[in-house]
Biopython code that builds the backbone (N, CA, C, O; Angstrom):
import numpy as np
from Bio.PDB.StructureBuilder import StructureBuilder

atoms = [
    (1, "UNK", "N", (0.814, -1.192, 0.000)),
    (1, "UNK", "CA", (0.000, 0.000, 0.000)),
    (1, "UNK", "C", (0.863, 1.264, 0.000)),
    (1, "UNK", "O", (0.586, 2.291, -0.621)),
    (2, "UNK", "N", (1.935, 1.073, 0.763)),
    (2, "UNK", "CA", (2.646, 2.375, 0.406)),
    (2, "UNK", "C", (3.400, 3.037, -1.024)),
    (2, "UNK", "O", (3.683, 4.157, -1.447)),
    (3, "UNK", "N", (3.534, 1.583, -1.483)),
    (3, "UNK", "CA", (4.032, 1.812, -2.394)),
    (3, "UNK", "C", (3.074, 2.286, -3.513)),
    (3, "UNK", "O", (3.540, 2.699, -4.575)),
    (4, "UNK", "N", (2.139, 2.249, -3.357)),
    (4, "UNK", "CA", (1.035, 2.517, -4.420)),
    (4, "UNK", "C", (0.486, 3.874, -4.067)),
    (4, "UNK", "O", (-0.208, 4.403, -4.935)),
    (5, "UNK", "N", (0.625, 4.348, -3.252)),
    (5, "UNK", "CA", (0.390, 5.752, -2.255)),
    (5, "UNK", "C", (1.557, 6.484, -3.348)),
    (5, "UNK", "O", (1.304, 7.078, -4.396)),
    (6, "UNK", "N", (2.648, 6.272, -2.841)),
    (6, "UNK", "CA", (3.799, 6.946, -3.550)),
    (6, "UNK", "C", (3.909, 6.641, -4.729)),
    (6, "UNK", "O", (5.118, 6.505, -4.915)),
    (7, "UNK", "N", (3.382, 6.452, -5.635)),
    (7, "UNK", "CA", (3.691, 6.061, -6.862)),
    (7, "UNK", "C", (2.270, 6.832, -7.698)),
    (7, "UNK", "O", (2.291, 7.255, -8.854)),
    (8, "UNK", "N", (1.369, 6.855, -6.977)),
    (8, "UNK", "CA", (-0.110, 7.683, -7.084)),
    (8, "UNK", "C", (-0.150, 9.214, -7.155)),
    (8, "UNK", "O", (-1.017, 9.931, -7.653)),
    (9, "UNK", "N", (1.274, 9.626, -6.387)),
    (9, "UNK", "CA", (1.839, 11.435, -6.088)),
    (9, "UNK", "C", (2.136, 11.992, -7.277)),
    (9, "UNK", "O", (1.775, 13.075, -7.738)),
    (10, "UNK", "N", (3.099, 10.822, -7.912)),
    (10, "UNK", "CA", (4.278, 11.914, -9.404)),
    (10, "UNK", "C", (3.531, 12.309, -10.401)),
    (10, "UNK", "O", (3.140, 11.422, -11.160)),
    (11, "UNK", "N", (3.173, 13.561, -10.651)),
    (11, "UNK", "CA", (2.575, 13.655, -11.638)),
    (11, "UNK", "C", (3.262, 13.668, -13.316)),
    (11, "UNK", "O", (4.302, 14.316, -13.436)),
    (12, "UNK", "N", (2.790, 13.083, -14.385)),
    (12, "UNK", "CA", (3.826, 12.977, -15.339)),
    (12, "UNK", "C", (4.063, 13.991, -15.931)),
    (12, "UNK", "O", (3.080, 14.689, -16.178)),
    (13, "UNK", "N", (5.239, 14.423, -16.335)),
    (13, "UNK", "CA", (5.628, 15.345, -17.270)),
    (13, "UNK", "C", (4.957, 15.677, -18.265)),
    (13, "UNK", "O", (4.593, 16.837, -18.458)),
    (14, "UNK", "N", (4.633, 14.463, -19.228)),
    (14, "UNK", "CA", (4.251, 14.909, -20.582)),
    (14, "UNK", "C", (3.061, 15.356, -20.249)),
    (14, "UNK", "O", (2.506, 14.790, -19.307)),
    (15, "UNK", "N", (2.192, 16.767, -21.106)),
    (15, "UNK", "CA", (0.965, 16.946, -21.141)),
    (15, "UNK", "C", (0.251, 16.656, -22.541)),
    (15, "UNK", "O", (0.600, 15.923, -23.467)),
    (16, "UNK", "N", (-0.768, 17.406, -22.397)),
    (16, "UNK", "CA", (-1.261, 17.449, -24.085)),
    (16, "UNK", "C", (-0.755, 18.302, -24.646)),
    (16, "UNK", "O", (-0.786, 18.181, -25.871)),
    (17, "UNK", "N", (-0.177, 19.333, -24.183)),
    (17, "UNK", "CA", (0.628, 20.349, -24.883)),
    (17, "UNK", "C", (1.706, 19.684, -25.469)),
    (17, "UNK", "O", (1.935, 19.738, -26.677)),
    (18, "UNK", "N", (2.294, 19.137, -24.764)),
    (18, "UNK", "CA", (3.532, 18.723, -24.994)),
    (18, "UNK", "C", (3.858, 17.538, -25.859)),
    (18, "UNK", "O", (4.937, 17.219, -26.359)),
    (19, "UNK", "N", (2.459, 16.848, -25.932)),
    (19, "UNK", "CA", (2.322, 15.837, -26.521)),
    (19, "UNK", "C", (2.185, 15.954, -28.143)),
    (19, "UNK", "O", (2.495, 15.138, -29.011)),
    (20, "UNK", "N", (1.578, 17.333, -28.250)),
    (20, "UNK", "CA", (1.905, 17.732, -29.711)),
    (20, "UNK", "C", (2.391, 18.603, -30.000)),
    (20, "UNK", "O", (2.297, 18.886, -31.194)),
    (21, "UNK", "N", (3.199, 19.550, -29.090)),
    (21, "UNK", "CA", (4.283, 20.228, -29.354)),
    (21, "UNK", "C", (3.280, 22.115, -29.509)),
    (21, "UNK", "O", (3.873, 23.101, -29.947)),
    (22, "UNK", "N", (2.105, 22.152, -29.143)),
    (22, "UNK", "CA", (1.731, 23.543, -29.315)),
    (22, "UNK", "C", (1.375, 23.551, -27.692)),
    (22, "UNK", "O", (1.021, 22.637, -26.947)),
    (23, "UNK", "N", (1.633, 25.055, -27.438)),
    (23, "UNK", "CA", (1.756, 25.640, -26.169)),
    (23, "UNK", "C", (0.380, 26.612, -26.461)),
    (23, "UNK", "O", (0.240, 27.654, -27.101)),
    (24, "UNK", "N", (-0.589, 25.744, -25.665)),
    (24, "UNK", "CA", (-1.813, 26.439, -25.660)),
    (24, "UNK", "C", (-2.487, 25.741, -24.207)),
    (24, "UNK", "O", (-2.415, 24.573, -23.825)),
    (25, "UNK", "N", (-3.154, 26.907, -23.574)),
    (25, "UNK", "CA", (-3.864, 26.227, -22.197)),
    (25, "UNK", "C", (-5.288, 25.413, -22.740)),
    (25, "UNK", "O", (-5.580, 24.454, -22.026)),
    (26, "UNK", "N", (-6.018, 25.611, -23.659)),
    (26, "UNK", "CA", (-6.988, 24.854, -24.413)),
    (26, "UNK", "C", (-6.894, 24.107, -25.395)),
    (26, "UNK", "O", (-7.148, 24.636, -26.477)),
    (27, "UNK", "N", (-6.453, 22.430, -25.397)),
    (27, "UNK", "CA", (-6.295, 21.682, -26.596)),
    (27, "UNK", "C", (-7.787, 21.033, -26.416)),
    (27, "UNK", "O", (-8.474, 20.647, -25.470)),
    (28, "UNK", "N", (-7.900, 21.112, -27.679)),
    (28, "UNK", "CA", (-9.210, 19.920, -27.592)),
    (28, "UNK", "C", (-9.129, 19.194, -29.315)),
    (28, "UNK", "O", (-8.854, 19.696, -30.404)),
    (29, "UNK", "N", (-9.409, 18.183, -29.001)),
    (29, "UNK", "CA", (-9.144, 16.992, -30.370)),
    (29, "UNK", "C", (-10.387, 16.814, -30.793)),
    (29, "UNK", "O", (-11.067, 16.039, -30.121)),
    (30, "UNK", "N", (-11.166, 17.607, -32.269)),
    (30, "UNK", "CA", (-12.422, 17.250, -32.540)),
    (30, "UNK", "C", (-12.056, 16.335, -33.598)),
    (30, "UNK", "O", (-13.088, 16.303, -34.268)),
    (31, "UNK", "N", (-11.200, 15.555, -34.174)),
    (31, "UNK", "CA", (-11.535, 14.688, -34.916)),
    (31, "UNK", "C", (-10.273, 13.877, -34.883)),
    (31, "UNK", "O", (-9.270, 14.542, -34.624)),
    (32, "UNK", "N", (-10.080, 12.519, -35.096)),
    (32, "UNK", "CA", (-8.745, 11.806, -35.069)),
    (32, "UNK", "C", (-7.956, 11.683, -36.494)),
    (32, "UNK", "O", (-6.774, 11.436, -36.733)),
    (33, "UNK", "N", (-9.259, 11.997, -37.496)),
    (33, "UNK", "CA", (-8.591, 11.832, -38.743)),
    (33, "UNK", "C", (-9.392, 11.397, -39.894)),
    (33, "UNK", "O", (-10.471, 10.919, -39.544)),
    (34, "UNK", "N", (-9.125, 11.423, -41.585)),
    (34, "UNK", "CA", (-9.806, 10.810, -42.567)),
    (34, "UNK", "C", (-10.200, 9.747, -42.430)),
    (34, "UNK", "O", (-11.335, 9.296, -42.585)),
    (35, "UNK", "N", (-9.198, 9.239, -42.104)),
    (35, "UNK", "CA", (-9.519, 7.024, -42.040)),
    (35, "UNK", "C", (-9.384, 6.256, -41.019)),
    (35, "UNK", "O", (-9.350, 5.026, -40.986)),
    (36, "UNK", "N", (-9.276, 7.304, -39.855)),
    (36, "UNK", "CA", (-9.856, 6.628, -38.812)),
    (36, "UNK", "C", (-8.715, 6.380, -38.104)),
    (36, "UNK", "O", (-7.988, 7.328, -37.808)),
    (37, "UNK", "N", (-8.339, 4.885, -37.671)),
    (37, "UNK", "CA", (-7.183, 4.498, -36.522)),
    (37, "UNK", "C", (-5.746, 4.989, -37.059)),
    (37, "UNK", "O", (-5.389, 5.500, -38.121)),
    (38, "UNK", "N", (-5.289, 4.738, -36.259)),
    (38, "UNK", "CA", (-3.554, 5.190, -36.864)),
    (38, "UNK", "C", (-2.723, 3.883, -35.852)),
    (38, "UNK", "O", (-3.175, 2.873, -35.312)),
    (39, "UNK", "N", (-1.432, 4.427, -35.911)),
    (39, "UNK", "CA", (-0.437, 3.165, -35.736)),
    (39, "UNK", "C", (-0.144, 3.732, -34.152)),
    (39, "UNK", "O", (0.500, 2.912, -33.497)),
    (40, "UNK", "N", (-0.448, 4.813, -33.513)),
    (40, "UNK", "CA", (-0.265, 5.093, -32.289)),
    (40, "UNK", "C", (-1.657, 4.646, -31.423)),
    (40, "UNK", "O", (-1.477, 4.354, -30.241)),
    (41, "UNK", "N", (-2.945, 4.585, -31.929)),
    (41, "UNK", "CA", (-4.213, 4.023, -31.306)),
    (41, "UNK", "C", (-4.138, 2.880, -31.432)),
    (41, "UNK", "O", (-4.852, 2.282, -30.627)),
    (42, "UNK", "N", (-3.308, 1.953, -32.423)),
    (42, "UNK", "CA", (-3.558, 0.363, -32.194)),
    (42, "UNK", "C", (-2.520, 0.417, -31.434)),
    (42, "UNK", "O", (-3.020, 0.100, -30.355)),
    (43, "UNK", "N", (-0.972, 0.671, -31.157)),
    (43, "UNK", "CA", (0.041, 0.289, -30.313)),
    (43, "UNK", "C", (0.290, 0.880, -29.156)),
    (43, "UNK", "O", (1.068, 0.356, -28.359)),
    (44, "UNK", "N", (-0.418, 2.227, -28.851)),
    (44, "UNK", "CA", (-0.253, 3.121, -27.711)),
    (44, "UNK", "C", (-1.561, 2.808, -26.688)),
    (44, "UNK", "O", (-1.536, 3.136, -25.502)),
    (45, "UNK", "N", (-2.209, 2.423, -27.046)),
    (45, "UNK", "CA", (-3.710, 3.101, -26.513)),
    (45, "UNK", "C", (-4.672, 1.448, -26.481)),
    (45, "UNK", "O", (-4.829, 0.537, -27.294)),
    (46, "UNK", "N", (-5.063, 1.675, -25.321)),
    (46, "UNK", "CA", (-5.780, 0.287, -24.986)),
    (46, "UNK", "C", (-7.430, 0.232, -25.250)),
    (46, "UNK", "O", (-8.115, -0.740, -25.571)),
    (47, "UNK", "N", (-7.779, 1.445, -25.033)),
    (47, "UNK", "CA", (-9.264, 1.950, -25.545)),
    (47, "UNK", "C", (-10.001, 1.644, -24.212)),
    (47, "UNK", "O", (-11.178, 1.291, -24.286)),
    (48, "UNK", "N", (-9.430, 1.747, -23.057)),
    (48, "UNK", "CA", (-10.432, 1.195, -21.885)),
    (48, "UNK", "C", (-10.177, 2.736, -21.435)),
    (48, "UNK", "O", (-9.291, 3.543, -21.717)),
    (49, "UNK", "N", (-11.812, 2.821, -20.276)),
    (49, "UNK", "CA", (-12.080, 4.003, -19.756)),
    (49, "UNK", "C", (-11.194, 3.399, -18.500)),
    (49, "UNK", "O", (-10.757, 2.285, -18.211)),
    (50, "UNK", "N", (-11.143, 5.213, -17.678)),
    (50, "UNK", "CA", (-10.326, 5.295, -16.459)),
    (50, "UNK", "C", (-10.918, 4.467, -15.689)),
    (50, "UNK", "O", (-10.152, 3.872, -14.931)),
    (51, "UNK", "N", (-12.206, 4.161, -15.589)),
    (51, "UNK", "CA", (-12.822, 3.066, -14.424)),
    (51, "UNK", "C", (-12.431, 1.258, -14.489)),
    (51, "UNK", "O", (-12.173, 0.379, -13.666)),
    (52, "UNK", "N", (-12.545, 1.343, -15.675)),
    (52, "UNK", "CA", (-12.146, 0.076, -16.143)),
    (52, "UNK", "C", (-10.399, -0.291, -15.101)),
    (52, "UNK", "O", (-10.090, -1.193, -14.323)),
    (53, "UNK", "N", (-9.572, 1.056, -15.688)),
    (53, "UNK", "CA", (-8.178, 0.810, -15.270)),
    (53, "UNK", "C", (-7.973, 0.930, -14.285)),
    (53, "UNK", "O", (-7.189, 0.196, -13.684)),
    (54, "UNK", "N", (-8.924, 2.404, -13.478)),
    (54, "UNK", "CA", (-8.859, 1.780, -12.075)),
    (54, "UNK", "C", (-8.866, 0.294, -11.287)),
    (54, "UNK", "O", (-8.086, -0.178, -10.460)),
    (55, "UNK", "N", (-10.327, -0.339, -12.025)),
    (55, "UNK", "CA", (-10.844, -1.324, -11.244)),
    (55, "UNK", "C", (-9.536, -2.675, -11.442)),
    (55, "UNK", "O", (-9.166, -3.388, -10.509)),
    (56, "UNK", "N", (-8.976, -2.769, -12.965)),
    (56, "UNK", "CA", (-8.042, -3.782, -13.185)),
    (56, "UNK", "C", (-6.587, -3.381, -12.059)),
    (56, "UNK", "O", (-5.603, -4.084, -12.286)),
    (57, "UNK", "N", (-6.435, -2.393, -10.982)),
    (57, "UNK", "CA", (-5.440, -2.333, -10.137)),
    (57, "UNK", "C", (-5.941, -3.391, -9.143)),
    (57, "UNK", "O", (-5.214, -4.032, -8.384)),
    (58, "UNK", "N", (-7.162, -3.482, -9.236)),
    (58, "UNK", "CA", (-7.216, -4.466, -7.556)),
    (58, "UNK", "C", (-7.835, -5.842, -8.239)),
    (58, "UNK", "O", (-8.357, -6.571, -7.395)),
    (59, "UNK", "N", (-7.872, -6.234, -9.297)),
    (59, "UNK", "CA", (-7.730, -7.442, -10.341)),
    (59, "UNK", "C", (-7.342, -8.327, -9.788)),
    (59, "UNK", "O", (-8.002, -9.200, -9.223)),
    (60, "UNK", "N", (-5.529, -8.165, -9.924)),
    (60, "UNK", "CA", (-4.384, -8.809, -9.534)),
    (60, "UNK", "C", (-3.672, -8.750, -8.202)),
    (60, "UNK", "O", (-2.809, -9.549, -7.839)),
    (61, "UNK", "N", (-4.091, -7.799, -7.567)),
    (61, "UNK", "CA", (-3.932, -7.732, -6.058)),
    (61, "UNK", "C", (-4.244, -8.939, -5.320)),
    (61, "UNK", "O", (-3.207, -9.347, -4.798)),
    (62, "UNK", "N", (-5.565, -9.934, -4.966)),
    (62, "UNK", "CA", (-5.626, -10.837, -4.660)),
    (62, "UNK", "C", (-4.773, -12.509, -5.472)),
    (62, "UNK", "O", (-3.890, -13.209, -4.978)),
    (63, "UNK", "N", (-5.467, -12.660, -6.769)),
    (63, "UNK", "CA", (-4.948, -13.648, -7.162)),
    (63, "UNK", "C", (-3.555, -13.656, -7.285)),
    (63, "UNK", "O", (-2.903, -14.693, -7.170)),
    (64, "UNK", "N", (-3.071, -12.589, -7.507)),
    (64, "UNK", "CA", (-1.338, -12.345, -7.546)),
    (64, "UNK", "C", (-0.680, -12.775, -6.356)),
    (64, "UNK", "O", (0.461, -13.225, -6.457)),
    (65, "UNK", "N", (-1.281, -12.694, -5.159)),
    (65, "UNK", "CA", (-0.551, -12.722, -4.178)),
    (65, "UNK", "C", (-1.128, -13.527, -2.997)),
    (65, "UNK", "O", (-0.612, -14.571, -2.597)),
    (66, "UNK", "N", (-2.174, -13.001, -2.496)),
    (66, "UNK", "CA", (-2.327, -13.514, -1.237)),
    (66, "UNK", "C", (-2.895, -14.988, -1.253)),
    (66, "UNK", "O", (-2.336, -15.938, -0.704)),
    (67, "UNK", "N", (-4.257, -15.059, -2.061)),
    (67, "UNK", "CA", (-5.034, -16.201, -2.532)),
    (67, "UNK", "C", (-3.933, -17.416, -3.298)),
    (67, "UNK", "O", (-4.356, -18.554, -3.095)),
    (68, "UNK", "N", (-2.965, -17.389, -3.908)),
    (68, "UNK", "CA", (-1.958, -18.499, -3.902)),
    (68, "UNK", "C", (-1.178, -19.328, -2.664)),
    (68, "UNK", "O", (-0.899, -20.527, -2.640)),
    (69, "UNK", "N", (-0.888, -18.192, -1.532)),
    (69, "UNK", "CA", (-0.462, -18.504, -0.208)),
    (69, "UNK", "C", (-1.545, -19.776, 0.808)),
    (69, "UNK", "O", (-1.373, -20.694, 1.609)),
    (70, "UNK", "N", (-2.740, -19.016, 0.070)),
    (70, "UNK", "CA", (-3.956, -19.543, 1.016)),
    (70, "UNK", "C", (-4.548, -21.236, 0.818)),
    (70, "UNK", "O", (-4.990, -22.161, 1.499)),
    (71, "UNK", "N", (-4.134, -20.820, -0.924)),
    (71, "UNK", "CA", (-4.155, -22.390, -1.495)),
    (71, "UNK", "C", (-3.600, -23.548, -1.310)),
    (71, "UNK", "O", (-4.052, -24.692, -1.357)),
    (72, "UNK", "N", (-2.195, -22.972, -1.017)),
    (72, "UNK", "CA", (-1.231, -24.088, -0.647)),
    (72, "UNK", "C", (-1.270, -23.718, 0.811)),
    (72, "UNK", "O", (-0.592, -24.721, 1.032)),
    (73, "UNK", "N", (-1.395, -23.335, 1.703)),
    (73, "UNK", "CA", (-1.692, -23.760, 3.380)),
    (73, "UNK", "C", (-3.058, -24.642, 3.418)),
    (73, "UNK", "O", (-3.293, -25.133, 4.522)),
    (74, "UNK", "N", (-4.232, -24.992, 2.130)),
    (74, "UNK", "CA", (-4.453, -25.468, 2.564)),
    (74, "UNK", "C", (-5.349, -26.684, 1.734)),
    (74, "UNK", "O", (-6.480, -27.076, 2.019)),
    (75, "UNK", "N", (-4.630, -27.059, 0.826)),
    (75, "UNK", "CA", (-4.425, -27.975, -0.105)),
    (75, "UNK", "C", (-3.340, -29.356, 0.023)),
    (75, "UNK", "O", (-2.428, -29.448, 0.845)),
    (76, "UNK", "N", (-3.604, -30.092, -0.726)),
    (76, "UNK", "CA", (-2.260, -31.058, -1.009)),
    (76, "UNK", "C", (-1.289, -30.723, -1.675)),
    (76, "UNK", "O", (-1.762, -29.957, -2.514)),
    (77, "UNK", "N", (0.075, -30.828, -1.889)),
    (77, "UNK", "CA", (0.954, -30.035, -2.509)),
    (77, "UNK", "C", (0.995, -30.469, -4.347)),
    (77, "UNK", "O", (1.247, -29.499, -5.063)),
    (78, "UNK", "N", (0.835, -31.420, -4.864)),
    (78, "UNK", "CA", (0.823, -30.976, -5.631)),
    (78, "UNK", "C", (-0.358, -30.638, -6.882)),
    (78, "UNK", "O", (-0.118, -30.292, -8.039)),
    (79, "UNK", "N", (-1.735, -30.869, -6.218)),
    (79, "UNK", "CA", (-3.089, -30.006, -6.654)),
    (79, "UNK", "C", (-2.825, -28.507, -6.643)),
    (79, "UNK", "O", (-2.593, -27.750, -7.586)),
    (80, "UNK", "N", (-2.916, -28.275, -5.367)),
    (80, "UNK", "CA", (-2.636, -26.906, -4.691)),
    (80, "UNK", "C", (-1.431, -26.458, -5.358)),
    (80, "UNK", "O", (-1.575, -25.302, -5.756)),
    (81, "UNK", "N", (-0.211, -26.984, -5.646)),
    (81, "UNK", "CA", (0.766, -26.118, -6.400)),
    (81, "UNK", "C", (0.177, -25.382, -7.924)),
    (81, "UNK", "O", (0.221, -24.239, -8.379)),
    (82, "UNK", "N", (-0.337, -26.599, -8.373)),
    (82, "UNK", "CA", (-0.761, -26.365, -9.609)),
    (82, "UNK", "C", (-1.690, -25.045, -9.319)),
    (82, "UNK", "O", (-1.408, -23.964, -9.836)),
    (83, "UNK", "N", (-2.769, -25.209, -8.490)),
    (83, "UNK", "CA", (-3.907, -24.204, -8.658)),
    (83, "UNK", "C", (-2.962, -23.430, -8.434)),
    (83, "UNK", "O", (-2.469, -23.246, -9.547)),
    (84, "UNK", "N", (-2.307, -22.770, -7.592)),
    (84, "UNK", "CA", (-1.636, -21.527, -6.588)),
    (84, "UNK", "C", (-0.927, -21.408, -8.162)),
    (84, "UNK", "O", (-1.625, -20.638, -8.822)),
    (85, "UNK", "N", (0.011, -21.826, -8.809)),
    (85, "UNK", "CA", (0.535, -21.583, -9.803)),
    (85, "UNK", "C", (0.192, -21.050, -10.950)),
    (85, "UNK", "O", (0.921, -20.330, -11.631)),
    (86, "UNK", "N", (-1.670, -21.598, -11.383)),
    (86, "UNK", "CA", (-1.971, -20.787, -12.675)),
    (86, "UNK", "C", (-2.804, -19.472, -11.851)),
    (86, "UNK", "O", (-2.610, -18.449, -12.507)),
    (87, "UNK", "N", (-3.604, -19.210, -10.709)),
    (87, "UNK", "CA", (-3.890, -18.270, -10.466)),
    (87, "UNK", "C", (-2.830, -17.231, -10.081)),
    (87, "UNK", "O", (-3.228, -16.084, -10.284)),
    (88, "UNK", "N", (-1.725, -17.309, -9.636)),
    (88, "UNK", "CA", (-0.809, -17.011, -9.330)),
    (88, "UNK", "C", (-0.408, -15.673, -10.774)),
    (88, "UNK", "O", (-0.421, -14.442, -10.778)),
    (89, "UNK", "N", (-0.087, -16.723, -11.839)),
    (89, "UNK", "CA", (0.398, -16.644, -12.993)),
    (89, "UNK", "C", (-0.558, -15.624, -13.842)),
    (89, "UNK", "O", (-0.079, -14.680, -14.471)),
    (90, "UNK", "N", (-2.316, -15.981, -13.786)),
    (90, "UNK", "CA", (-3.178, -14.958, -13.630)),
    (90, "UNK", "C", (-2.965, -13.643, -13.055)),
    (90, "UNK", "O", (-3.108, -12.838, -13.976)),
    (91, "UNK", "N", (-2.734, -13.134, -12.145)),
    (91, "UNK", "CA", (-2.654, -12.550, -11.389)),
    (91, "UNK", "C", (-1.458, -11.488, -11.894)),
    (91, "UNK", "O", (-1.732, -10.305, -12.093)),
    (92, "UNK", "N", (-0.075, -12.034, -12.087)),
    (92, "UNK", "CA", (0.573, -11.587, -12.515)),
    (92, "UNK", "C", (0.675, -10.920, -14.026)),
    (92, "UNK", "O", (1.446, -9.971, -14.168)),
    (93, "UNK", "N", (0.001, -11.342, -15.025)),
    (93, "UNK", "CA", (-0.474, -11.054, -16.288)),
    (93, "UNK", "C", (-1.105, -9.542, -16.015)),
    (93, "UNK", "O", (-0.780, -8.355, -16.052)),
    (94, "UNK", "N", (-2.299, -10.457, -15.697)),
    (94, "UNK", "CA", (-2.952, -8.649, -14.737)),
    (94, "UNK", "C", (-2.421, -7.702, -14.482)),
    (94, "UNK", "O", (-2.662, -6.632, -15.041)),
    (95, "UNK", "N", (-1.425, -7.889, -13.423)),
    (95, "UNK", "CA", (-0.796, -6.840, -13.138)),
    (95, "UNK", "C", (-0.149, -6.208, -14.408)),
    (95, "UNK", "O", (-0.408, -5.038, -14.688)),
    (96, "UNK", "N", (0.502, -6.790, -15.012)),
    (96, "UNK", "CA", (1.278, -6.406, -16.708)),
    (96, "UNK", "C", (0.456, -5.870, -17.041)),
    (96, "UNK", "O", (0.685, -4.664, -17.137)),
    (97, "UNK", "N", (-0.476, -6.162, -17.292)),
    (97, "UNK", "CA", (-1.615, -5.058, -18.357)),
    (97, "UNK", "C", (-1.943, -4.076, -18.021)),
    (97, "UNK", "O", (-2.283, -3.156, -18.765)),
    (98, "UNK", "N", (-1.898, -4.052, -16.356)),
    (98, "UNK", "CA", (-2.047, -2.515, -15.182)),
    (98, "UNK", "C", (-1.177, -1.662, -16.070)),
    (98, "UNK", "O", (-1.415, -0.710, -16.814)),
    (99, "UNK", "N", (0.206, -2.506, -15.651)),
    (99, "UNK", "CA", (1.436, -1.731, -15.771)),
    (99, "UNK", "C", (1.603, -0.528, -16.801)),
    (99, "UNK", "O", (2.030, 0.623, -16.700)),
    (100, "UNK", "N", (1.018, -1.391, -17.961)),
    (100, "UNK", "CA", (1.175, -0.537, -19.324)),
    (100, "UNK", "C", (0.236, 0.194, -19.415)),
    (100, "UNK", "O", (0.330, 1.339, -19.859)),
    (101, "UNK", "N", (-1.134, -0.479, -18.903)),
    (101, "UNK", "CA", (-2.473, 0.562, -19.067)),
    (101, "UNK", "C", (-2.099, 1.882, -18.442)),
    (101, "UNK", "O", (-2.115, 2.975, -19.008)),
    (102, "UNK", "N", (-1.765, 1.628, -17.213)),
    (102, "UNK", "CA", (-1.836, 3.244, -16.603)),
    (102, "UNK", "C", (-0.911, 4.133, -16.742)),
    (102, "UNK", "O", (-0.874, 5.261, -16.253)),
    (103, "UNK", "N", (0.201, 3.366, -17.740)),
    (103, "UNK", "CA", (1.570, 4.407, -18.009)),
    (103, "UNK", "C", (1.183, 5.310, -19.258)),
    (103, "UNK", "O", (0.858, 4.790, -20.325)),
    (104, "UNK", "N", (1.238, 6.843, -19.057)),
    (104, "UNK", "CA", (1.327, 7.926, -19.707)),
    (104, "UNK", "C", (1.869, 8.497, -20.502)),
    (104, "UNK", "O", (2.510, 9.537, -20.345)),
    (105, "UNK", "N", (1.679, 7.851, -21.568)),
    (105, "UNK", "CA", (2.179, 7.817, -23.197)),
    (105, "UNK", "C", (1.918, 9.602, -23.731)),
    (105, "UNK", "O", (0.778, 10.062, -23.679)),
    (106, "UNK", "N", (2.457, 9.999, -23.956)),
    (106, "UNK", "CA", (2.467, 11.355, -25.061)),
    (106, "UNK", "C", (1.102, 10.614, -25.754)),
    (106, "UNK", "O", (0.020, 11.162, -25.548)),
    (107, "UNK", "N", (1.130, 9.715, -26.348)),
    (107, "UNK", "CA", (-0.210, 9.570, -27.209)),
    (107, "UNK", "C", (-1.018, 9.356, -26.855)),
    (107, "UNK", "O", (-1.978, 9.882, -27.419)),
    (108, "UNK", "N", (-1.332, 8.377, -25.588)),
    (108, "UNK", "CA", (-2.683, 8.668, -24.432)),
    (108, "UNK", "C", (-2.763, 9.278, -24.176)),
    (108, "UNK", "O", (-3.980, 9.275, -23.991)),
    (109, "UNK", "N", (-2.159, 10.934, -23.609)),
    (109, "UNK", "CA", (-2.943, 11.883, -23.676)),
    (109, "UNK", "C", (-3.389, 12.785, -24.434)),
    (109, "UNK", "O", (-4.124, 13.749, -24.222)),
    (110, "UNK", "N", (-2.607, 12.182, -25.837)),
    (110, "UNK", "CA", (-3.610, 13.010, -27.057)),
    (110, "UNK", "C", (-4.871, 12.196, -27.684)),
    (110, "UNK", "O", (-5.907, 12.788, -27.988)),
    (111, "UNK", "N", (-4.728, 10.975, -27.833)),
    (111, "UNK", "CA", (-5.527, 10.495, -28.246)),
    (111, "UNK", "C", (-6.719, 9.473, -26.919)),
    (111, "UNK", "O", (-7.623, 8.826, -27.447)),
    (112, "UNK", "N", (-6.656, 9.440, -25.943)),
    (112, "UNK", "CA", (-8.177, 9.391, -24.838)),
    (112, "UNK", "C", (-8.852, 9.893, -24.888)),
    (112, "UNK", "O", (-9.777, 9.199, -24.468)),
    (113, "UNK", "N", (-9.303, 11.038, -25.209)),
    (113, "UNK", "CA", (-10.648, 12.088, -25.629)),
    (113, "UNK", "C", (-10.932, 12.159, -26.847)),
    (113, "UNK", "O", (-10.927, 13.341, -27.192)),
    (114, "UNK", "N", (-11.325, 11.072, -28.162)),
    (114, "UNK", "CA", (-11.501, 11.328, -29.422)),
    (114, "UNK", "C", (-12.968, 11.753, -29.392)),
    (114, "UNK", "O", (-13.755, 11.158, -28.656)),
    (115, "UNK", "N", (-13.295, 12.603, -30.045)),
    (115, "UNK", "CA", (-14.911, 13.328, -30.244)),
    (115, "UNK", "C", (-15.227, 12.619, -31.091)),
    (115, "UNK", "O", (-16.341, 12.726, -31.602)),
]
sb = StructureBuilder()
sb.init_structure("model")
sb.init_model(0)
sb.init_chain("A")
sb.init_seg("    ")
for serial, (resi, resn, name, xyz) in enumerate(atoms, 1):
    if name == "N":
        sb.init_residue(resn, " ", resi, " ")
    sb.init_atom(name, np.array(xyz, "f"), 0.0, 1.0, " ", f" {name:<3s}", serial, name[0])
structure = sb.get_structure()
């Protein structure tokens, strides 16, 4: 928990200003383009709302960690390894997808608000 406290503080550098290089206090993006997706919305950008990414932080919080411990205290060892191992392994995936979801791409913050 602390660590997620402190890691919740830094605010990132890049803005939307900065993200496309004009220095204006009002950006707003009314259109993404002629034909639609580009190569930064399929590789940058996950298309999930902030609630979604909130909610996938506490995803992997249990199966990642504690609920594998619980399995094997109280299982046979090698059922219980197995389970503790693919939820485990679950869990950890999860977290990966956190990781990248909530990191602050120059292009997530130009392209999250398409009109």
């Amino acid at each position: 928990m602390q660590l997620e406290a402190r890691n919740a503080r830094p605010r990132p550098k890049s803005t939307l200003a900065s993200a496309i290089g004009v220095k204006h206090p009002k950006i707003v993006q009314i259109a993404q383009g002629a034909m639609g997706g580009s190569f930064n919305t399929r590789e940058f950008f996950h298309g999930r709302t902030r609630e979604v990414v909130r909610a996938a932080r506490w995803s992997f919080l249990a199966p990642g960690y504690p609920l594998p411990a619980l399995i094997l205290s109280l299982t046979e060892l090698p059922t219980g390894l197995l389970a503790a191992f693919l939820l485990q392994y679950a869990g950890l995936l999860a977290e990966r997808w956190y990781f990248f979801a909530e990191a602050k791409h120059p292009q997530n913050l130009y392209y999250q608000a398409i009109a």
